[in-house]
N, C-alpha and C positions, 0 to 999 in steps of 0.2 A: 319505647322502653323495652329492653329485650328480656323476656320470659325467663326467670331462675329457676332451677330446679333442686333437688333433694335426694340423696339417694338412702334406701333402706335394704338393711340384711337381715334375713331372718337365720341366724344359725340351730339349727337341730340340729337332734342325735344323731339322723339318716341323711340329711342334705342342705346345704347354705343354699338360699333363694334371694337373690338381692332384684333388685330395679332403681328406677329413674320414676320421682313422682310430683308433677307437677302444683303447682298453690290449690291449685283445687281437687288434689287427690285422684289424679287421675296418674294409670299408671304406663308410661311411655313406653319404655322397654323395661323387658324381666331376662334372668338366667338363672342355673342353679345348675349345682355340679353337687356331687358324692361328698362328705364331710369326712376330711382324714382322721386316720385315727392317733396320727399322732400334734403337737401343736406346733411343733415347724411346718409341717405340712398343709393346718389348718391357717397359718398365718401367712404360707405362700398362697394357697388357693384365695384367700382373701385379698392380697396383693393385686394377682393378675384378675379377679374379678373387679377390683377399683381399678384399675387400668382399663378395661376396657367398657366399661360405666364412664369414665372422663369421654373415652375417644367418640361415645357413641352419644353423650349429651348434648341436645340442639342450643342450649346455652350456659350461663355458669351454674356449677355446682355449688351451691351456698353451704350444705351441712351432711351431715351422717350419720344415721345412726342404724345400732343394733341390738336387735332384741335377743338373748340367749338364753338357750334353755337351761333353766337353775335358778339357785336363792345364790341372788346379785346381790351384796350389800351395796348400796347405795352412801354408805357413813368410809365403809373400805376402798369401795370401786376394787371388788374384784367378786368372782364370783367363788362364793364358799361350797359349794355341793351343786353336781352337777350329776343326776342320777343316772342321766342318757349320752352322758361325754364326761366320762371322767376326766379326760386328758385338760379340762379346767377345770379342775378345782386345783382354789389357792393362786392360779398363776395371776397375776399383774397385769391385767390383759385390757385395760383400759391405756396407760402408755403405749403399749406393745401396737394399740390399733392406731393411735395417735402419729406414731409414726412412721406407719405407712401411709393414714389418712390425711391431705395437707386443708382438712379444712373442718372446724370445731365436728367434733365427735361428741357424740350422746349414745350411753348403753342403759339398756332395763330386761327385765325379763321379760323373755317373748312373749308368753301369752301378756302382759301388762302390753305389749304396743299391739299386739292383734286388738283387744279391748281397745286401746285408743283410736286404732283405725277402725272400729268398727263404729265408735260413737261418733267422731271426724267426718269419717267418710260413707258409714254401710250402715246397715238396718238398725245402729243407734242415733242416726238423726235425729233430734227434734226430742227427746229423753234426757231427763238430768241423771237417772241412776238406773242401770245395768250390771249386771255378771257375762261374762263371757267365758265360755266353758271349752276348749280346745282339744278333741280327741284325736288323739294320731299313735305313734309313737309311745309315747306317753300321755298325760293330763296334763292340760296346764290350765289355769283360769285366771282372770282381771276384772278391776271391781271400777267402776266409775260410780261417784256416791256424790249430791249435789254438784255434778256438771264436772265436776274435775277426778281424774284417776288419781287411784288410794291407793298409795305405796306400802302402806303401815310406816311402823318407828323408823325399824332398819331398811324398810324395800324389799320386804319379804311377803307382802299380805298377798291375798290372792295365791296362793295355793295350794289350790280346790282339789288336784288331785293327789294331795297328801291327808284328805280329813279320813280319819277312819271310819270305813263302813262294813266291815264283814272282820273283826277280831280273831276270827281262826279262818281266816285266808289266806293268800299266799304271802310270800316276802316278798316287800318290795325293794326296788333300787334306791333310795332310801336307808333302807338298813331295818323298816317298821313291816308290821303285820296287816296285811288288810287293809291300803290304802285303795282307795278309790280308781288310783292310777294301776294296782294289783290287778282290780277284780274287771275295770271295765275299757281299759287300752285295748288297740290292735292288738298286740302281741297274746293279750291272754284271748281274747277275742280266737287266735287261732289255737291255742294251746287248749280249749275248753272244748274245739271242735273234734282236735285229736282225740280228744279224754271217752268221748261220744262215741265217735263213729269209727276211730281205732285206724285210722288211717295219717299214714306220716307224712307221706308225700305234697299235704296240703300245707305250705308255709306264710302264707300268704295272706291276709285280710282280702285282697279283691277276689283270691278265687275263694276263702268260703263267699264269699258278697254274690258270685255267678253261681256258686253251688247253690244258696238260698233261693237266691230268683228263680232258679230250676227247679224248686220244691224238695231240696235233699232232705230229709226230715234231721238230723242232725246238725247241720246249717244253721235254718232256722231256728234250731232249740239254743245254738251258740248264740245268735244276735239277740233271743228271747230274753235269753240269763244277762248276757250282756249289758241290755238296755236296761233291764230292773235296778241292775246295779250303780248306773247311772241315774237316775229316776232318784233314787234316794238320798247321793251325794248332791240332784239338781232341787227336790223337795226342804230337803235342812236348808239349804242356804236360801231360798223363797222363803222359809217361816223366820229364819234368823233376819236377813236382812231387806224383806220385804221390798225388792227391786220392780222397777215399771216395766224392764223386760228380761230375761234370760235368752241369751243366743248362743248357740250350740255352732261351733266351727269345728276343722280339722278335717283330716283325709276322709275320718271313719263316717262323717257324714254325707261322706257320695254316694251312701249306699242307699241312700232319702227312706220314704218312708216307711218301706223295709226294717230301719231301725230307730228315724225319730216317731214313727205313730208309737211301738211302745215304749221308747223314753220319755215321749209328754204323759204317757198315759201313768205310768211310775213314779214320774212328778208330782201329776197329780194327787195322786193315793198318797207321795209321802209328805206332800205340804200342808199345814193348817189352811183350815178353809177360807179365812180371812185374809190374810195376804196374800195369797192364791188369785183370789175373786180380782183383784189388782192386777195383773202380772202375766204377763203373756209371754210365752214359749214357743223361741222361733227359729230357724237357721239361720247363723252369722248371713251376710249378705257376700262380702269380700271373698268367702274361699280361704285357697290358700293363701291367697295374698294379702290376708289381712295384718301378718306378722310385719312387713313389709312397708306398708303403706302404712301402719301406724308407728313405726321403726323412722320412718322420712318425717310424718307431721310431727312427729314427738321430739323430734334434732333440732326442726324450725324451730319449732315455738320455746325450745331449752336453751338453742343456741342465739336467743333473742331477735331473728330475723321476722318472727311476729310476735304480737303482743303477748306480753306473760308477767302473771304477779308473784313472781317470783324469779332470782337468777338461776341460771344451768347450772344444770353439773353436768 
């Protein structure tokens, strides 16, 4: 019988990462190119990345899906707010993918298929209920609750990096004050190092991440404040929804323990102690490819080619 495959795209704000993902989550080939800024753009780069996904799969493509950053309505199938890609919101962008994609297509928001690939295939094995908390770019987070991922009403739950946690912080993309995604993304991550050490030229998450490891005292005080702020949007949701593990994914955690010793440690302090004693706080296991690979088994099992108690959409 010859082996079918899957393909998943993770769209962000900074870059589409798509691959080839085999029935048991494994991931064959990957790419990812720069995400345009505008959405002809974004739907030719999409094109020529499923063109060369068919030419390079060792057998058939059964499904597709994509995860994107924003609040997806799921009831609309379109994406209403897109804090880190304007260029969708509002657009129709389920048809639009339909027909460039000639084989059933499935969308959700990103971090909800990171979450799914991480319980499918990565350090959510063998757990009926997880958070996954996604730092890059922005925040995203996904909730898997008795073995299956929680959309909410509309397909908006999960997220995490909109709960407020600092009310006189900054503005977020968004349009609120003091979101979680404000105070503890990349972005401010570098903009809190500037504020410190008065230096412009550092733009970047991975050079403060070298400057840290080098002991710049500045650095480190940016990943410090950082993590705290993290720790507290990762504590509320351990006391609110008393999950079996918490997994941290995204870019900002390749900065390892650097930044996750003091965000479990923040977690700690901000969780009740009973749910807590439960719940273990871990590194996603997938990487960046968790958007990806949970993007591919979340198309299978929607677009019925496995078992599911419920039809696709």
């Amino acid at each position: 019988m010859t082996a079918s495959y899957d393909a998943g795209f993770d769209i962000g704000g900074t870059r589409i990462k798509y691959g080839l993902v085999d029935r048991e989550g494994r991931l064959v080939w990957k790419g990812k190119v720069r995400s345009p800024g505008t959405m002809d753009g974004f739907l030719a780069a999409v094109a020529e990345a499923w063109a060369g996904l068919k030419r390079r799969a060792p057998g058939p493509v059964r499904s597709c899906g994509f995860g994107i950053a924003g609040f997806y309505s799921t009831g609309e199938r379109r994406v209403l707010q897109s804090p880190n890609y304007p260029g969708l919101d509002g657009y129709p962008i389920l048809p639009a993918l339909r027909e460039i994609v000639g084989v059933p297509v499935r969308v959700g928001n990103d971090a909800n298929m990171a979450a799914y690939g991480e319980f499918r295939h990565g350090a959510g094995r063998g757990v009926r209920s997880l958070v996954l908390f996604t730092v890059g770019t922005g925040i995203g987070g996904g909730l898997i609750l008795d073995g299956r991922l929680w959309e909410g009403e509309g397909g908006f739950a999960g997220e995490l990096g909109h709960i407020t946690v600092n009310p006189e912080g900054e503005t977020c993309g968004c349009g609120r004050r003091g979101c979680l995604e404000s105070e503890a993304a990349a972005p401010r991550l570098v903009r809190r190092f500037q504020e410190l050490s008065g230096r412009t030229d550092v733009t970047d998450s991975r050079e403060v991440y070298l400057l840290a490891r080098a002991g710049d005292p500045a650095a480190l005080e940016s990943f410090r404040r950082t993590a705290r702020w993290l720790g507290i949007g990762i504590g509320t949701v351990i006391t609110a929804l008393n999950p079996a593990k918490v997994l941290i994914g995204g870019g900002v955690v390749s900065a390892g323990k650097l930044f996750l010793g003091p965000v479990i440690e923040a977690a700690r302090r901000s969780s009740h102690p009973i749910p807590l004693a439960g719940c273990r706080v871990e590194r996603a296991a997938l990487g960046n490819d968790a958007g990806l690979v949970g993007a591919a088994a979340w198309a299978r099992l929607r677009a019925g080619t496995e078992r599911s108690g419920r039809p696709g959409r």
